[in-house]
C-alpha positions as CSV (number, residue, x, y, z in Angstrom):
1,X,113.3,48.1,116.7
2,X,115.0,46.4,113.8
3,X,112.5,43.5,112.4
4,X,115.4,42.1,110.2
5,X,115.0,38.3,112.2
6,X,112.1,36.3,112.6
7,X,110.6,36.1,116.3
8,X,112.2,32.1,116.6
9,X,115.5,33.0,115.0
10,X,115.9,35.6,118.0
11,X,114.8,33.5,120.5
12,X,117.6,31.2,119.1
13,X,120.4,33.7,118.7
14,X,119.8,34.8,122.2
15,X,119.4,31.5,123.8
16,X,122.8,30.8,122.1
17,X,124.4,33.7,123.5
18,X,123.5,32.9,126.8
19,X,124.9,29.7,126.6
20,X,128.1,31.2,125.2
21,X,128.6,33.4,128.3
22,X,127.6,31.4,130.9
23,X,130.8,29.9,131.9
24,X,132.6,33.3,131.9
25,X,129.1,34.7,134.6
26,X,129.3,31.3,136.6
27,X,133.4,31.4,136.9
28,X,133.0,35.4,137.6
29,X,130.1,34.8,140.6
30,X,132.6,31.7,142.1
31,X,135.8,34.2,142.2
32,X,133.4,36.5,143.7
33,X,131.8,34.4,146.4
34,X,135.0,32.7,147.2
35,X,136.8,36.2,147.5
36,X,133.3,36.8,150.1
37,X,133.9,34.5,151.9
38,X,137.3,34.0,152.5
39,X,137.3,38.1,153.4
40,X,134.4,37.1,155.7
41,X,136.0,34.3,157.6
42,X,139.4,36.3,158.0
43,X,137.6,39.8,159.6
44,X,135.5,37.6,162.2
45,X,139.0,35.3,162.9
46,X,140.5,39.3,163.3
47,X,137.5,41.1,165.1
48,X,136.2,38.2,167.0
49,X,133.0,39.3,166.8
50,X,129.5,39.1,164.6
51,X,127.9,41.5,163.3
52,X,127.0,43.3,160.2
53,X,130.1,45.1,160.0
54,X,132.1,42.3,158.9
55,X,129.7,41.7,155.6
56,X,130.1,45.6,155.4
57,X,134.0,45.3,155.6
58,X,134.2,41.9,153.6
59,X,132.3,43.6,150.8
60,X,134.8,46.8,150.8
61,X,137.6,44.2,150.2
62,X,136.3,42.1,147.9
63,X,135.0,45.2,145.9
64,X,138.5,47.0,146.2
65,X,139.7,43.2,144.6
66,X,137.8,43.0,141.8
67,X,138.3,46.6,140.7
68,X,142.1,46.2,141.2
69,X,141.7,42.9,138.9
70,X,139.7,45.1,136.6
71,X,141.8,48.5,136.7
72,X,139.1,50.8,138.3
73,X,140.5,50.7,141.7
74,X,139.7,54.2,142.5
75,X,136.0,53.9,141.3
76,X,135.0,51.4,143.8
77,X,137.8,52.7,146.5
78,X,137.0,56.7,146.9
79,X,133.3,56.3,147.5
80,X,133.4,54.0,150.9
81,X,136.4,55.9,152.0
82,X,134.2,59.5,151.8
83,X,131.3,58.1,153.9
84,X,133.8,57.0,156.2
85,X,135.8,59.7,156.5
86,X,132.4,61.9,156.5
87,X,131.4,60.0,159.6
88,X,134.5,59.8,161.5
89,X,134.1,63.7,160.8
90,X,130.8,63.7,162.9
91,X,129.4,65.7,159.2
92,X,131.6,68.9,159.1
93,X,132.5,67.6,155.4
94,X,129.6,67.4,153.3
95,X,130.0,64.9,150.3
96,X,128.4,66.2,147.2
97,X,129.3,65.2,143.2
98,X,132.3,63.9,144.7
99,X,133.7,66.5,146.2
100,X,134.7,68.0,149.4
101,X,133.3,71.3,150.8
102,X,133.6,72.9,154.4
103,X,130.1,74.6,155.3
């Protein structure tokens, strides 16, 4: 642990860096809850119905979203669509490190 700042002169630096990055957090969570709910309102307008899938399916679209606004569209993509495609399967693909294998 580096003792290289007083105890207050921390507590100011990270106070200060806080209040540097709250804008960019608090603009971030409002393009995120907007994104929510606008994904929300459009699959119960589509499905007509109310349940948990449409926070389930709201979430995968807002997720796939975001990671295409932040370039890691497959990270967020691949994982939903294996559990997916694992239980349309009814199991006979086992999901494991990624990867597909036939028992």
């Amino acid at each position: 642990m580096c003792y290289a700042f007083v105890q207050g002169e921390r507590l100011v630096g990270a106070l200060s860096s806080i209040k540097a990055r709250a804008p960019v957090t608090g603009g971030n969570f409002g393009v995120w809850g907007g994104m929510f709910s606008t994904f929300d309102c459009a699959v119960k307008g589509y499905r007509q119905k109310e349940d948990a899938w449409n926070g389930i399916i709201s979430g995968f679209m807002t997720g796939g979203c975001l990671a295409l606004r932040s370039k890691v569209f497959l990270q967020g993509i691949v994982s939903p669509l294996l559990i997916i495609h694992n239980r349309w399967s009814k199991g006979n693909i086992r999901v494991c490190c990624c990867l597909w294998y036939s028992p």
